[in-house]
C-alpha positions as CSV (number, residue, x, y, z in Angstrom):
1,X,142.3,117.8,152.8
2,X,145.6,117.5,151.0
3,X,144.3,119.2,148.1
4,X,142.8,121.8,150.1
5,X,147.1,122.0,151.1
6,X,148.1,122.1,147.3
7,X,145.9,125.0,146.8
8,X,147.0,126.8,149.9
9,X,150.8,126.3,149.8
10,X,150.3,127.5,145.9
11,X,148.6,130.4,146.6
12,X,149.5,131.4,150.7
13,X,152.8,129.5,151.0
14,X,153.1,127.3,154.3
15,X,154.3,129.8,157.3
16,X,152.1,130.1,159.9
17,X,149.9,127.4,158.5
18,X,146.6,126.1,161.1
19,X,143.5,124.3,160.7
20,X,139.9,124.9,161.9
21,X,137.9,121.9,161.5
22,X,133.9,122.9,162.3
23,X,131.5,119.8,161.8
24,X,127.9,120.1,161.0
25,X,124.8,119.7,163.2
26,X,122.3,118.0,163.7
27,X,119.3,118.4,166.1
28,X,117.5,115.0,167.2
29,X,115.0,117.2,169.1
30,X,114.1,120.3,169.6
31,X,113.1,121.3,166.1
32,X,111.6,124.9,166.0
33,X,111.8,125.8,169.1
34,X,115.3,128.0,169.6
35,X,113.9,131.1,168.1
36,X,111.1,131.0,171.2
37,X,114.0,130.3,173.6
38,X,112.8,126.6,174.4
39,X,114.6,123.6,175.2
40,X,116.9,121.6,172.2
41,X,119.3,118.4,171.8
42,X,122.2,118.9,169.6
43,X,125.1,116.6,168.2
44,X,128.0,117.7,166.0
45,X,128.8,115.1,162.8
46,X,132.0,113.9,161.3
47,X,131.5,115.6,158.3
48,X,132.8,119.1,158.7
49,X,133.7,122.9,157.7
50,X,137.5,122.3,157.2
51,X,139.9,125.6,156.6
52,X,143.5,126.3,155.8
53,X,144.4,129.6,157.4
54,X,147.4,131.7,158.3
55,X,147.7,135.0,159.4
56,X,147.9,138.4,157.0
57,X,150.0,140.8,159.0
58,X,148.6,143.5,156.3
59,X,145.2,143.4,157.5
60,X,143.5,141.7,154.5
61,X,141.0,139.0,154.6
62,X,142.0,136.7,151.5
63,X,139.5,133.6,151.5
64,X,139.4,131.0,148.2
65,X,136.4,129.0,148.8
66,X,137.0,125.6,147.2
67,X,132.7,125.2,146.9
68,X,132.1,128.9,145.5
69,X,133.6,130.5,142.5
70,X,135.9,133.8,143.1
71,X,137.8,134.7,146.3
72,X,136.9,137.0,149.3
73,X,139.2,139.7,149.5
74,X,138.7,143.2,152.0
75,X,140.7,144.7,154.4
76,X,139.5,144.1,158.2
77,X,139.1,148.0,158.7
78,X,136.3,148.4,155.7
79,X,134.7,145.0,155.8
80,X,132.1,145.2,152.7
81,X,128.1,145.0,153.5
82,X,126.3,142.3,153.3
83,X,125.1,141.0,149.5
84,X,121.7,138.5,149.6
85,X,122.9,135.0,148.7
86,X,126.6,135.5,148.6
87,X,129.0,133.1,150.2
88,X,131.2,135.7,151.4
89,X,129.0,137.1,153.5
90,X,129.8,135.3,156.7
91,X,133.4,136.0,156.6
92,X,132.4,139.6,156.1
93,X,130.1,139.1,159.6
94,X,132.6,137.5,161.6
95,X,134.8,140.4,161.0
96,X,132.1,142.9,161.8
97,X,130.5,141.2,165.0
98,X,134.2,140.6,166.5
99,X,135.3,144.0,165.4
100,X,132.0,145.5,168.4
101,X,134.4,144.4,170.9
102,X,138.3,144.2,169.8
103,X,140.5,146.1,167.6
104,X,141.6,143.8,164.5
105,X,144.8,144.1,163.7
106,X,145.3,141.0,161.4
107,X,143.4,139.5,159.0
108,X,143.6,135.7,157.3
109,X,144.7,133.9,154.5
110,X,142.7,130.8,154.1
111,X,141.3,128.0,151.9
112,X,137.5,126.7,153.1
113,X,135.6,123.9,152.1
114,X,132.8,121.6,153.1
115,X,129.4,122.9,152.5
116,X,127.5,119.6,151.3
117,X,125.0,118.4,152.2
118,X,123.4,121.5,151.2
119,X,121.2,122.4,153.9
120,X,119.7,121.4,157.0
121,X,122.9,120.9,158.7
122,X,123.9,124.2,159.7
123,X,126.9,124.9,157.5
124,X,126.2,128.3,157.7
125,X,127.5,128.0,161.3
126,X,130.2,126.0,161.0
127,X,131.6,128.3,158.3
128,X,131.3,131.4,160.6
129,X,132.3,129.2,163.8
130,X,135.3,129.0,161.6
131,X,135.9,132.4,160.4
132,X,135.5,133.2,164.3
133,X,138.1,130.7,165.5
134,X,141.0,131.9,162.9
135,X,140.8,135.7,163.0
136,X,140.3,135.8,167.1
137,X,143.7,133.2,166.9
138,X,145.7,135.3,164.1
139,X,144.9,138.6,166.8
140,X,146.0,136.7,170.0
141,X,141.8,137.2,171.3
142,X,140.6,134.5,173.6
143,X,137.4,133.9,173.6
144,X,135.0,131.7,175.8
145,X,132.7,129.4,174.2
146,X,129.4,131.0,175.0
147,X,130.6,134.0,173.6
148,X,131.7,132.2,170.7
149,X,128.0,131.6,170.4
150,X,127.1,135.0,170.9
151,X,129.3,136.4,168.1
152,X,128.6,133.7,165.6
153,X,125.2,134.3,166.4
154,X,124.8,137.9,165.8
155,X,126.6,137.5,162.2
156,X,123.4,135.3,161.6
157,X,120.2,137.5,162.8
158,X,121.8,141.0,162.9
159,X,124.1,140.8,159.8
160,X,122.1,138.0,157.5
161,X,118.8,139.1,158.7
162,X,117.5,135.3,159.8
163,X,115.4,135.2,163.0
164,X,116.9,131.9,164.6
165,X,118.1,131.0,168.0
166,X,121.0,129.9,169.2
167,X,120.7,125.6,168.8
168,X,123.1,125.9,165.4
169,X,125.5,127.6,166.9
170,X,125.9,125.6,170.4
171,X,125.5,122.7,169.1
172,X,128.5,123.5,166.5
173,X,130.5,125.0,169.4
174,X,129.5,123.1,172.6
175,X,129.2,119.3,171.2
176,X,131.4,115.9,172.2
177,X,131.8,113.0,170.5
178,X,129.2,110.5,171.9
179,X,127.7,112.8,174.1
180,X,123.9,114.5,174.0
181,X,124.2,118.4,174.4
182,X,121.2,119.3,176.1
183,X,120.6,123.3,176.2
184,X,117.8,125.3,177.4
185,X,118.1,128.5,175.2
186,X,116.6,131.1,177.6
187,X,119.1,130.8,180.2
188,X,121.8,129.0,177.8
189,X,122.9,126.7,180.4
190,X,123.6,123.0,179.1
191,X,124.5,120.1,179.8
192,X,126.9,117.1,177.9
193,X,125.2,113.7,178.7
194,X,127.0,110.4,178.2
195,X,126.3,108.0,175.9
196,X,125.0,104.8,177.8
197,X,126.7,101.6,177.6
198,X,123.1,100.3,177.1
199,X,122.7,102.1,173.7
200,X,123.1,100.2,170.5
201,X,124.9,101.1,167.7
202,X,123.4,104.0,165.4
203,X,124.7,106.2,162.8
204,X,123.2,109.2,161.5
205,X,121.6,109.4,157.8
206,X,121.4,112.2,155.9
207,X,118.9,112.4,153.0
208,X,120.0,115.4,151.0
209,X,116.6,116.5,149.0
210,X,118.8,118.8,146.4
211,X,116.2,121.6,146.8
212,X,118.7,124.5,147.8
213,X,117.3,128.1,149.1
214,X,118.5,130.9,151.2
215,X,115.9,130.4,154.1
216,X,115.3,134.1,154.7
217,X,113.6,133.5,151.1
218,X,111.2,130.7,153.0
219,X,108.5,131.0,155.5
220,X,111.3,131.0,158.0
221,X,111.3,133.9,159.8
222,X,107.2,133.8,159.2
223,X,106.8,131.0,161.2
224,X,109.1,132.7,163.9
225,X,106.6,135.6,163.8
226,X,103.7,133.4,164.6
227,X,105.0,131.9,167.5
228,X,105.3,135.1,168.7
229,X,101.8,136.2,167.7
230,X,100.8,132.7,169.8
231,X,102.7,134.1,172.7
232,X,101.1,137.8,172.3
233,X,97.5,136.6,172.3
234,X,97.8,134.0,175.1
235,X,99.6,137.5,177.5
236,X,96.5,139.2,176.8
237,X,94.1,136.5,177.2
238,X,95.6,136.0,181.0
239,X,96.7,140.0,181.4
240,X,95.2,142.2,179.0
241,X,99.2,143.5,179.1
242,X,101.9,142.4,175.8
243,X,105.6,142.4,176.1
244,X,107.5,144.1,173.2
245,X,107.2,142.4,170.2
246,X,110.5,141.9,169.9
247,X,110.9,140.7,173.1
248,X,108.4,138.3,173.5
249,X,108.7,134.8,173.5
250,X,106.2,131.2,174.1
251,X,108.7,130.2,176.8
252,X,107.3,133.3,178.5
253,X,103.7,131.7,178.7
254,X,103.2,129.2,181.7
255,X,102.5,125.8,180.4
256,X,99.6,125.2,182.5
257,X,98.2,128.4,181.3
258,X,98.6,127.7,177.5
259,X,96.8,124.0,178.5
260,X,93.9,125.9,180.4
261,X,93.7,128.8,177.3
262,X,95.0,127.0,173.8
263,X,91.7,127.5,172.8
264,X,92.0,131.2,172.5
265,X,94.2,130.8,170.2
266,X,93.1,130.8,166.2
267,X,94.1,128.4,163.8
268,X,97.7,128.4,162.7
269,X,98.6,130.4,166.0
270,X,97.1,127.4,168.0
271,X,99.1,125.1,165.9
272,X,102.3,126.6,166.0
273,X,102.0,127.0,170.4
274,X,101.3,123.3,170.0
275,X,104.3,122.7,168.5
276,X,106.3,124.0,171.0
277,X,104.6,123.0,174.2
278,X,104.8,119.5,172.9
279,X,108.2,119.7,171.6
280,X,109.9,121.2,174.7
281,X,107.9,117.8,176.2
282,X,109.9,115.3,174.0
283,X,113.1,116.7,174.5
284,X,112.6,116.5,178.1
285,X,112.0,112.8,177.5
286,X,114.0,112.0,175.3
287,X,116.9,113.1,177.7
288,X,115.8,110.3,179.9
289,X,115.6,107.6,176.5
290,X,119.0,108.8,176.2
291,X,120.2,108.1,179.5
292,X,118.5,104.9,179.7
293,X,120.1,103.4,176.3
294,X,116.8,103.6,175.1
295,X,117.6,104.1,171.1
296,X,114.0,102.4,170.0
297,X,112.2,105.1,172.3
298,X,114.3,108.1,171.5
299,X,113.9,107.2,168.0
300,X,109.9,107.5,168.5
301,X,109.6,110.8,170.1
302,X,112.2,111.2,166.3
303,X,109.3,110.5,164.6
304,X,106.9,112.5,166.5
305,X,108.8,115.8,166.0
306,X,109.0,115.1,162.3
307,X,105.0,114.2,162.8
308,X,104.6,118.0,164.5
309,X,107.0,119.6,162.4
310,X,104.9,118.8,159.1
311,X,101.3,119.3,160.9
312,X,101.9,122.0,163.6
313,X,104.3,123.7,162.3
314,X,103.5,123.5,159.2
315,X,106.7,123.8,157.5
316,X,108.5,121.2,154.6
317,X,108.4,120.8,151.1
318,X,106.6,117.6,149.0
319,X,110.0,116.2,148.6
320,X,111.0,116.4,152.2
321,X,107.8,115.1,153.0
322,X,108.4,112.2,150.5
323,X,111.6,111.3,152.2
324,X,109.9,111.4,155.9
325,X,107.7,108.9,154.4
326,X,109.9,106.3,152.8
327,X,112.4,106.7,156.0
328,X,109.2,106.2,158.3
329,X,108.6,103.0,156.8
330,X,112.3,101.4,156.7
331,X,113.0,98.7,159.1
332,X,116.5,99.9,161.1
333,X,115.4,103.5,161.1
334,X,114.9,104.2,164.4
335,X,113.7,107.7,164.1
336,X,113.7,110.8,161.6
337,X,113.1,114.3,160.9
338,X,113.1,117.2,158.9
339,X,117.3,119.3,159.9
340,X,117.4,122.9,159.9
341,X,114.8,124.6,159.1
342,X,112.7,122.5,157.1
343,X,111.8,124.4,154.0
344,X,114.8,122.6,152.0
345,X,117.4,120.9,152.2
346,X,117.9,117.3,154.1
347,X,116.0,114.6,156.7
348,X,117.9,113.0,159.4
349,X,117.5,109.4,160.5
350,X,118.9,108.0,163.3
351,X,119.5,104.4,162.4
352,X,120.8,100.6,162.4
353,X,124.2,100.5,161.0
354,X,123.5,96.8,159.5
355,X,120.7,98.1,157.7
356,X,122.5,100.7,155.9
357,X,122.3,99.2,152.3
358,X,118.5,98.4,153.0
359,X,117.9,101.9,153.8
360,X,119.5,103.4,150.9
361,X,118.3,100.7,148.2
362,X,115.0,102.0,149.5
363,X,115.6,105.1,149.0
364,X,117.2,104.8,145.6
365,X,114.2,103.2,144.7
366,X,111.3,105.6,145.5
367,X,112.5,109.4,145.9
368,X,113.9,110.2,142.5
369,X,110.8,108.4,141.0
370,X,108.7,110.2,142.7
371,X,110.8,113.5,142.3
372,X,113.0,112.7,138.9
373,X,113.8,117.1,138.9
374,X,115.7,116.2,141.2
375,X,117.1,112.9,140.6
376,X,121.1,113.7,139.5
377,X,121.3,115.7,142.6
378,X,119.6,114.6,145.8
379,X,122.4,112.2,148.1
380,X,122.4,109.9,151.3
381,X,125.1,110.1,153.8
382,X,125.9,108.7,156.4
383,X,127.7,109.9,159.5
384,X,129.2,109.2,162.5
385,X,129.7,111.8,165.6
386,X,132.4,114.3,166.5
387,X,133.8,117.1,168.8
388,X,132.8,120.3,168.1
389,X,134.8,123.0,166.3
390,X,138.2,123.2,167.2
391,X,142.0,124.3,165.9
392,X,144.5,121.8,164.9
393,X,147.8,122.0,163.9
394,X,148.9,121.4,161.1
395,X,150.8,118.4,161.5
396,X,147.5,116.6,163.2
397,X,145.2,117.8,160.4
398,X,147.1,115.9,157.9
399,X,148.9,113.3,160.2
């Protein structure tokens, strides 16, 4: 962070000078499921999104990004479109989806960094969760935090063009240190549940893969479309009458009924309902593991999602798959999953901290052996939990 300082007081000077720090997410449950407005368990990590910013009373956005080459430089009245695979980007969205409700008057200077791990942690959000917070502060907008979600969400689907739900976003927005969010994502009401006193010790591990690719290049918003093809076909098996396509969702379909008519469905359509039915059915579970202090069994129904991910789902690459395995078969991992999306990026774990050396000689030992392309590159982390996205002042960002 104080070099982050150097390179803004060089460039910006210091007047005016605020912090966001925006952490990263990750999903214990609930994996796949947003995009068909199901039910999802969030927690926000220590590692974060961290800008510099002040504001630019001339109405410029002027961002250096510390992880990306060049700097972002428009004014907020003729934001630029969006360019496929460009960091800038979601600066350029934020501007645009604040700018369908207020007038911006200011824009920012600012300095961002914090992108690693590379995917599966939902830096994307925290970047725009970011961009959000500073240019609604430097133009005196309040803003409530489920329309936080809202606007960081549109830059997402409507500007990027990515399918998702709303469980990056919330989670980013919404999370406590030490607590569970808990959010249903058709009605977005959630809940913050307390750690129990009963519940061990854990920390969260990431396994960074070091494949890297912009998701609406995967099967991401395919796999989106199928759900809803799952959800279309089991409405006309009971009703011979289909919402909207774009409106339709598997949360619309009665449980019971997909149990009593599954078999209607073909092949990967029946998969991917499966998926979700059996997914919203661990998170409700492993609410109550949670609540109970029950680390061992919320660390099962862990596995199972990563289980369902890889079969029903059907998404992951061999080298997330490989690191599945090896965590799967570590003593003092409790449980683990594909984060994000799936198609690239990192596994979670959820694990002993005493075993923390074990687990990553283990790792060291088999994944770049079996994957040596990627063996200067992939990472393990390990985190702790935080608040989610916030401003700070100056003086207790670098205090």
């Amino acid at each position: 962070m104080k070099e982050m300082l150097g390179i803004f007081r060089d460039k910006f000077g210091e007047k005016g000078l605020k912090v966001v720090k925006s952490p990263l997410r990750i999903c214990p449950l609930g994996a796949h499921v947003d995009h068909q407005h199901g039910l999802v368990t969030g927690m926000a990590l220590d590692a974060s999104v961290n800008m510099l910013y002040s504001p630019n009373d001339a109405g410029y956005v002027r961002v250096q990004s510390l992880d990306f080459p060049d700097e972002e430089y428009f004014s907020v009245d003729r934001p630029p479109e969006m360019i496929p695979g460009f960091w800038g980007n979601y600066i350029r969205g934020a501007v645009m989806s604040l700018d369908r409700s207020f007038k911006l008057k200011r824009g920012i200077n600012a300095v961002i960094q914090g992108r690693l791990p590379i995917g599966g942690l939902s830096s994307s959000a925290a970047v725009t969760t970011a961009y959000l917070l500073a240019l609604a502060d430097v133009n005196g907008i309040e803003i409530e935090k489920p329309e936080l979600i809202r606007y960081s969400h549109w830059v997402e689907k409507s500007f990027i063009g990515l399918n998702n739900g709303i469980l990056d976003q919330a989670a980013n927005i919404l999370s406590k240190k030490d607590q569970l969010l808990y959010l249903d994502c058709r009605t977005e009401e959630f809940t913050l549940i307390p750690r129990s006193q009963a519940l061990p010790p854990f920390e969260v591990l990431v396994v960074y893969s070091g494949i890297n690719k912009i998701l609406i290049s995967t099967d991401y918003n395919n796999r989106v479309a199928e759900c809803k093809v799952a959800a279309w076909i089991l409405q006309e098996t009971g009703s011979g009458k289909v919402s909207p396509f774009s409106e339709v969702r598997l949360r619309d379909i009665d449980e019971d009924f997909y149990r009593a008519h599954r078999e209607a469905l073909p092949g990967r359509f029946r998969r991917r309902a499966d998926h979700f039915f059996s997914e919203n059915a661990r998170v409700r579970k492993g609410i109550e593991r949670w609540k109970a202090g029950d680390l061992e069994g919320l660390g099962k129904l862990v596995f199972e999602s990563g289980e369902s991910s890889i079969h029903q789902y059907e998404s992951g690459a061999p080298e997330l798959i490989t690191i599945y395995e090896i965590l799967a078969g570590s003593p003092g991992v409790y449980g683990a999953r594909f984060s994000g999306a799936g198609y690239r990026g990192c596994c979670i774990g959820l694990v002993d901290p005493s075993r923390r050396e074990e687990i990553g000689e283990r790792i060291d030992s088999v994944y770049p052996a079996s994957h040596p392309d990627f063996r200067d590159v992939y990472r393990v982390y390990f985190a702790g939990l935080d608040d989610g996205a916030r401003i700070l002042r100056a003086e207790e960002a670098f205090a």
